[in-house]
C-alpha positions in Angstrom: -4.0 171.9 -28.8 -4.3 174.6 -26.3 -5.7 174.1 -23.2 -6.7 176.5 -20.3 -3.8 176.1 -18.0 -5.1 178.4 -14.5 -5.4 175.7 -11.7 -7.6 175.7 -8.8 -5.9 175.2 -5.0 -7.4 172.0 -3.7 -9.3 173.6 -1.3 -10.7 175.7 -3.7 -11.6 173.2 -5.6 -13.4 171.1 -2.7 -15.6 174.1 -2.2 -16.7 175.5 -5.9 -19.7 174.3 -7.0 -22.1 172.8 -4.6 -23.4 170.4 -7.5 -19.4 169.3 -8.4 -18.3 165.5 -7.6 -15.4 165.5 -4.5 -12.2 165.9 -6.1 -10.7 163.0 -5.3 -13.6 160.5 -6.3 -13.5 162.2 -10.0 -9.3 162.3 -10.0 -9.9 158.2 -9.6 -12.5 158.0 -12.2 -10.4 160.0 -14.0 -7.4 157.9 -13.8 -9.0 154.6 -13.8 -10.0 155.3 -17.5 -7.5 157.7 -19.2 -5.7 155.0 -21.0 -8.8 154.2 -22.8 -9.7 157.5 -23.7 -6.5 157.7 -25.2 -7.2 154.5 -27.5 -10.3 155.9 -28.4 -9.1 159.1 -29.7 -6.1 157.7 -31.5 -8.8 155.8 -33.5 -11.1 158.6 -34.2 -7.8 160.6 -35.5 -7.3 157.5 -37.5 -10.5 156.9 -39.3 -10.3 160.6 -39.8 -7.5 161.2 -41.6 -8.0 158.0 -43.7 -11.3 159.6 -45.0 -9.9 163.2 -45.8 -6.9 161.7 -47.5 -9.3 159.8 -49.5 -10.8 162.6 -50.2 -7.9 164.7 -51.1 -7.4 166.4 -47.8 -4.2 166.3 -45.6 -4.9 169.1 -42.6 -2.6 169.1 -39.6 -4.6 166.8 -36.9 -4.3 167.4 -33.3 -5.9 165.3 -30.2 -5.6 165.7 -26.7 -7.2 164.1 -23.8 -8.0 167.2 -21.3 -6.1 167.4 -18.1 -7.9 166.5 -15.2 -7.2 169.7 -13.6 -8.0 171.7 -16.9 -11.4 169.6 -16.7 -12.2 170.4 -12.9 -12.0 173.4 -13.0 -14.1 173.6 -16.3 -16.6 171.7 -14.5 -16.3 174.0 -11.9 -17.0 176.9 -14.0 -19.8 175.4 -15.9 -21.4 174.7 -12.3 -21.1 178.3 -10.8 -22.5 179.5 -14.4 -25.2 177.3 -14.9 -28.8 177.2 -13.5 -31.3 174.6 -12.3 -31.1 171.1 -11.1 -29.3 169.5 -13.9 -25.2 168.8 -13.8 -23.1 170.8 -15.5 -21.3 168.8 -18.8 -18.4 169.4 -20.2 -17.8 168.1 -24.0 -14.3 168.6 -24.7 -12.8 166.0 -22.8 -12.0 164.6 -25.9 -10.7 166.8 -28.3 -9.5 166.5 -31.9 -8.4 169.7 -34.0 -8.0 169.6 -37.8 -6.2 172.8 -39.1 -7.1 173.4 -42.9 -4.9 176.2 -45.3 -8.2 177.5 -46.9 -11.4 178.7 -46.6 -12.9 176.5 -48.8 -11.1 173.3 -47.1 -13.4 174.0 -43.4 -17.1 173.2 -45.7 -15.6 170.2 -47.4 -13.9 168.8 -44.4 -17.1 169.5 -42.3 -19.4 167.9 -45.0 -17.3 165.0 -44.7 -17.6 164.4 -40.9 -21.3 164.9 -40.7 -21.6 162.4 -43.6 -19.6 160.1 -42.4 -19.4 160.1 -38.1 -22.5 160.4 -35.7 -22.5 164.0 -35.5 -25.0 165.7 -33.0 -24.2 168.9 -33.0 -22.6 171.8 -34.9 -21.4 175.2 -33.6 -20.1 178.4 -35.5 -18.0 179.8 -32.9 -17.7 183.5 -33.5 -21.2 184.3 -34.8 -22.2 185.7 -31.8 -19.4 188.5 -31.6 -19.6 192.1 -31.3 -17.2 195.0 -32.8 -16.3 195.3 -29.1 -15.8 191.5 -29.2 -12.2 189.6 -30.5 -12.9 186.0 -30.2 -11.9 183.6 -32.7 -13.8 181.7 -35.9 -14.4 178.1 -35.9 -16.3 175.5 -36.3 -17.1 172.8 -33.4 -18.6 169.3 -33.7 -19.9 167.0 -31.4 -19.3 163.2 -32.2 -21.1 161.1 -30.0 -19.5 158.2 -28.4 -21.3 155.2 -28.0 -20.7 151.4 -27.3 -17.1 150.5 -26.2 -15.8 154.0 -26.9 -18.6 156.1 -24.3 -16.9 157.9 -21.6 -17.9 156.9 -17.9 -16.7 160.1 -15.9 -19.3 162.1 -13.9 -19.8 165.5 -15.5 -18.1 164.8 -18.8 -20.7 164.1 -21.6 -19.8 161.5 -23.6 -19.0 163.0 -26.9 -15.4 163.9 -28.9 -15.7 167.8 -29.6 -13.8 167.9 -33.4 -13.0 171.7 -34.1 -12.1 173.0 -37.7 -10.1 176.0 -37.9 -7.5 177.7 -41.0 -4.3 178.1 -40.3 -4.6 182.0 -39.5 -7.8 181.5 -37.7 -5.7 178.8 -35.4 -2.6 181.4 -34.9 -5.1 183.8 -34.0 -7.1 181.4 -31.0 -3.5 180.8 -30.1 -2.7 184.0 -29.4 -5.9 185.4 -28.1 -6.0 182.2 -25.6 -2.2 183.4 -24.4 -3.4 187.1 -23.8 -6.8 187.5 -23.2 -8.3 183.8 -21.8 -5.2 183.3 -19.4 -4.5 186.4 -18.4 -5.1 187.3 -14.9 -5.0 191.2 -16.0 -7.4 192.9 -17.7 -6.7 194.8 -21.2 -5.9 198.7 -19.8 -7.0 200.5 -23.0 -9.6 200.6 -25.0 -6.9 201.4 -27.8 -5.4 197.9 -27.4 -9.0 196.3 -28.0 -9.2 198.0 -31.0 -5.9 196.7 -31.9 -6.7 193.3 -31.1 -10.0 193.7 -33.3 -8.0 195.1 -36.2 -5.6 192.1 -36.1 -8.8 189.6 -36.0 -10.0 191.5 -39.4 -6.5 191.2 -40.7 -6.4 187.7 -40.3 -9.9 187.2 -41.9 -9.1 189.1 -45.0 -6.2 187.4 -45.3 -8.0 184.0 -45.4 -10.1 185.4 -47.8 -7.1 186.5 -50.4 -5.2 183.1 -49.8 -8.6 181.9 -50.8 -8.9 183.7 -53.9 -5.2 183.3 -54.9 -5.8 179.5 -54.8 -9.3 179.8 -57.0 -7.1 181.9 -59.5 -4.9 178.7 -59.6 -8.1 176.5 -59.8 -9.2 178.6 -62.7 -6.0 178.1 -64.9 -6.2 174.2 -64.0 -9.3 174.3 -65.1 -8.4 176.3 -68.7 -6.4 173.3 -69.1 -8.8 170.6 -69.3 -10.8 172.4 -71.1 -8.0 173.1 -74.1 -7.8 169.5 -74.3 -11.3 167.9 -74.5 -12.9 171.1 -75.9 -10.4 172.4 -79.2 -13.0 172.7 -81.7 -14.3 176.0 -83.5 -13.7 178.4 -80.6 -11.6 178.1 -77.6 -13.7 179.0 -74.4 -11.4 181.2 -72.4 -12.9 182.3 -69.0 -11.6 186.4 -69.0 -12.1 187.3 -65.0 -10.1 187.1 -62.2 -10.1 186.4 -58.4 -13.8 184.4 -58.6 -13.4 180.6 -57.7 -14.0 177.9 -59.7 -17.9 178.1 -61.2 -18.5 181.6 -59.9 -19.5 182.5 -62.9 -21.6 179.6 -63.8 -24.3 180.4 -67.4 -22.4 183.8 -67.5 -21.1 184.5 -71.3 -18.4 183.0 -72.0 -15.4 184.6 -73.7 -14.3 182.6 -76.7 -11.3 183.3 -78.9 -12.7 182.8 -82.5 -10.1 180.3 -84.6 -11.7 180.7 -87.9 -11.7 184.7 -87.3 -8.3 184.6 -86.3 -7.0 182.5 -89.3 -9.3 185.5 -92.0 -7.1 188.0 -90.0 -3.6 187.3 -90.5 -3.5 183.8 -91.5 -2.4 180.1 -90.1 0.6 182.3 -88.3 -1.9 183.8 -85.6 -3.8 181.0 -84.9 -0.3 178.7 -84.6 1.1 181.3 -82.2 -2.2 181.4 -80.6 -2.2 178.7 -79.6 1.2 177.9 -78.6 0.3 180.8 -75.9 -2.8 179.5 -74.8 -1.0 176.0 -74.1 1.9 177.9 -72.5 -0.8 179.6 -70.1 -2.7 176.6 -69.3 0.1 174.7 -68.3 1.3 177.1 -65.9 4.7 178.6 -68.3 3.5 181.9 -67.8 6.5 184.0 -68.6 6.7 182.0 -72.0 2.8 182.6 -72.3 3.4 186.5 -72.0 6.5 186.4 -74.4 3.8 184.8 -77.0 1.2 187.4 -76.2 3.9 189.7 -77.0 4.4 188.7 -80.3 0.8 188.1 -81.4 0.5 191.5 -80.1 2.4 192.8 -83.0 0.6 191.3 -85.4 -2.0 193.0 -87.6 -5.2 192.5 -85.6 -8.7 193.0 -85.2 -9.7 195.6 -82.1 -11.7 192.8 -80.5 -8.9 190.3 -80.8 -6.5 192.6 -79.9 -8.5 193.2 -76.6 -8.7 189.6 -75.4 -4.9 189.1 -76.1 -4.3 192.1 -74.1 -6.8 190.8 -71.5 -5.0 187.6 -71.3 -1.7 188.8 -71.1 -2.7 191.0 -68.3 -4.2 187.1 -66.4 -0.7 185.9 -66.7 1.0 188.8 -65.7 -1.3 188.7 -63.0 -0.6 185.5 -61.8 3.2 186.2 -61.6 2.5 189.2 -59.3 3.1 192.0 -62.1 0.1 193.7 -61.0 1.4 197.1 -62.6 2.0 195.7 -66.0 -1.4 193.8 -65.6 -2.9 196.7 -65.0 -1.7 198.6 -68.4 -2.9 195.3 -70.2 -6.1 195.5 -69.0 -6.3 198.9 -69.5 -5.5 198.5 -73.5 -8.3 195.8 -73.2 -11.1 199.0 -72.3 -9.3 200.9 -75.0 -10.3 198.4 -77.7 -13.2 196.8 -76.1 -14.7 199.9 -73.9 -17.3 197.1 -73.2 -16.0 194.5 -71.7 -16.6 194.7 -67.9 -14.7 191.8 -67.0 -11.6 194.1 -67.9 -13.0 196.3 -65.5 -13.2 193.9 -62.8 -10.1 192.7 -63.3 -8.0 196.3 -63.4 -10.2 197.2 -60.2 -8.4 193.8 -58.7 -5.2 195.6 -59.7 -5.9 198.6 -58.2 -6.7 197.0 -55.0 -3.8 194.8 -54.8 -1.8 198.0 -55.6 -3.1 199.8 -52.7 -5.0 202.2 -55.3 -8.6 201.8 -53.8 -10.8 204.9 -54.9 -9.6 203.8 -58.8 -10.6 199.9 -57.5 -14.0 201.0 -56.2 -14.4 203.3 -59.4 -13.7 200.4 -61.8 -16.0 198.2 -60.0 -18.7 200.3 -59.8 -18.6 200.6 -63.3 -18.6 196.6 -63.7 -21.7 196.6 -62.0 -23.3 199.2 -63.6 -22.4 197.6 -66.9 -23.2 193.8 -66.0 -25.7 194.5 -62.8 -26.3 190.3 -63.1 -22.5 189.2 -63.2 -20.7 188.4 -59.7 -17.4 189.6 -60.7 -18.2 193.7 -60.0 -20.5 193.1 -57.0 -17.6 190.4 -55.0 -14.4 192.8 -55.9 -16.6 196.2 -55.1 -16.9 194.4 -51.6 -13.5 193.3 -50.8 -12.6 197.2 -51.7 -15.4 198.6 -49.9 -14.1 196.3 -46.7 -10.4 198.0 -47.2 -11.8 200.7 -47.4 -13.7 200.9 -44.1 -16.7 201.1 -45.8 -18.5 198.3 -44.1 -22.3 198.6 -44.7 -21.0 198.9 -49.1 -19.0 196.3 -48.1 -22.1 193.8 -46.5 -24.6 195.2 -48.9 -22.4 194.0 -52.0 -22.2 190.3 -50.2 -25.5 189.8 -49.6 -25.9 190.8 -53.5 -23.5 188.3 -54.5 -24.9 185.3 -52.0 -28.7 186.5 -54.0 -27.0 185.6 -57.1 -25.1 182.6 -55.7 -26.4 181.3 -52.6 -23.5 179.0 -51.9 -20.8 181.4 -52.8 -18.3 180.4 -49.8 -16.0 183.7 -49.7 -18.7 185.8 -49.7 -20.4 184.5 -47.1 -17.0 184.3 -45.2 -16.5 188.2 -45.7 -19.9 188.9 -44.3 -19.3 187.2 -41.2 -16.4 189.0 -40.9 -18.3 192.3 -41.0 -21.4 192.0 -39.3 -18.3 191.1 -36.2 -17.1 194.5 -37.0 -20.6 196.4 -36.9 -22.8 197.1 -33.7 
């Protein structure tokens, strides 16, 4: 973990903070019990990452016992900057980081703690930023130490501070510590604040798409299990992209009528229907479009032949051929004019494709044509938030959080804005 490296001169040290134990007397407390401390966080790590593994979870873990010199002059600090009678405290003594790869890993892996150590408080670092502001996000708990584990050390409350950060969110406090929290020289420009800020957004819009990449992969996972407990008179086939797993939850589903299929051209559609769908599901997705293909040139309904283009267009999606899954979903609106999940998902495209006033215009028109549906509302966001237009941007999150309250991306994003916004 990082730690604050500037070091106060003894004699500085003796005379900071009126209210501050002598140096000396804390270095011996110190000392006397910094092998212990060292036990006692090695077990916390422990017991941790036995319960996220349990749980599925295996995040990089990092411990550190403060230094005592980092933790003087903390204590030091916190004395100059406090007020009243009562001793400063610092609560990182202990410190235990868990670095998660997504989003959706930080509420999971927080739920767990809280469940499952005595957690007394919780902080959401980064809230409290301006656009003026480049801090980092994270979240900080407080586990309190009791019993044979309490820390005796005057000024040091006795709790383990446990934060929770994603990869990029970590890289960034890295950096930001090395330039901005050490540095002895203020930032010259305004320019280079801005700069800073910008990479901060960067980094939180890249969580986001990491994030949405990995619910895309959920999805098809998903498809799977589905195929194989649920083969019956229709196949249910979810038709959007980029919204995680039970975004959509008592939306319509799209469904891929057998019988229908077999009236159209016979038991040869429905047997190469299905070989594609299985293809898909199990992740052979170049095989899965080469099936598509064929069915393709089949004699076929229009509404048939718009949810095989539409699921061509998914696969060629998820091997990155946003061009050609653009032209699928395209033929989709020519068959099935609508169908705004096809919409939604060439306004993905178009983003992804760096084509954002087409994006935003086949988003709007998702909303307009399914004003209940989160699909429109979350992509016409993330666009809007490319696109610099923040207020669009925050208006169309709030919208989706109204229609699903615990709809983790988009409340991710809106942090992320109001940070930008006076």
């Amino acid at each position: 973990m990082v730690e604050n490296k500037g070091l106060l001169g003894s004699s500085a040290k003796d005379k900071a903070g009126s209210g501050a134990p002598p140096l000396e007397q804390l270095r011996l407390q110190y000392q006397g019990h910094c092998g212990r401390w060292e036990e006692v966080l090695l077990d916390i790590h422990r017991r941790i990452r036995a319960l996220l593994e349990r749980h599925g979870y295996s995040p990089t873990i990092k411990y550190r016992v403060k230094r005592f010199e980092n933790f003087y002059e903390k204590l030091n600090r916190a004395e100059r900057g406090g007020s009243g009678s009562d001793p400063p405290a610092v609560s990182d003594l202990l410190g235990l980081r868990i670095i998660c790869p997504f989003l959706e890993d930080i509420d999971g892996v927080e739920r767990l703690i809280t469940e499952n150590f005595p957690i007394i408080e919780v902080e959401r670092k980064g809230a409290q930023h301006s656009f003026r502001e480049f801090g980092y996000d994270s979240v900080h708990l407080l586990m309190r130490l009791d019993g044979p584990a309490r820390l005796h050390l005057s000024g040091a409350r006795s709790v383990c501070e446990i934060q929770l950060r994603t990869t990029l969110q970590d890289a960034w406090a890295e950096v930001e510590h090395e330039l901005v929290y050490k540095s002895t020289i203020a930032l010259p420009k305004e320019s280079v604040k801005r700069k800073l800020a910008a990479l901060n957004a960067i980094l939180t819009l890249s969580d986001l798409m990491f994030q949405e990449i990995r619910d895309f992969q959920k999805e098809i996972r998903k498809r799977d299990e589905q195929r194989r407990t649920k083969l019956g008179p229709a196949l249910p086939m979810p038709g959007c992209l980029g919204l995680p797993e039970g975004a959509e939850e008592g939306s319509e589903d799209l469904g891929f009528p057998l019988l229908s299929v077999a009236g159209a051209a016979g038991g040869n559609l429905e047997k190469a229907m299905l070989a594609a769908l299985d293809a898909h599901s199990r992740g052979e997705l170049e095989a899965a479009i080469n099936l598509y293909g064929r069915i393709l040139e089949m004699k076929l309904d229009g509404k048939i032949r718009a949810l095989v283009y539409n699921h061509r267009g998914m696969a060629r999606f998820a091997v990155g051929d946003y061009r050609q899954a653009l032209q699928d979903f395209s033929q989709v609106l020519r068959f099935d004019g609508a169908n705004h999940r096809a919409y939604a998902n060439r306004g993905l495209c178009y983003r992804l494709l760096g084509r954002l006033q087409q994006s935003l215009k086949d988003y709007e028109k998702a909303v307009e044509m399914a004003p209940a549906a989160l699909d429109g509302f979350w992509g016409r966001a993330q666009t809007c938030y490319e696109m610099g237009l923040l207020t669009r941007a925050l208006a169309d999150c709030e919208k989706v959080l109204s229609l699903k309250d615990d709809f983790a991306p988009a409340r991710q994003l809106a942090q992320a804005i109001r940070h930008s916004m006076f």
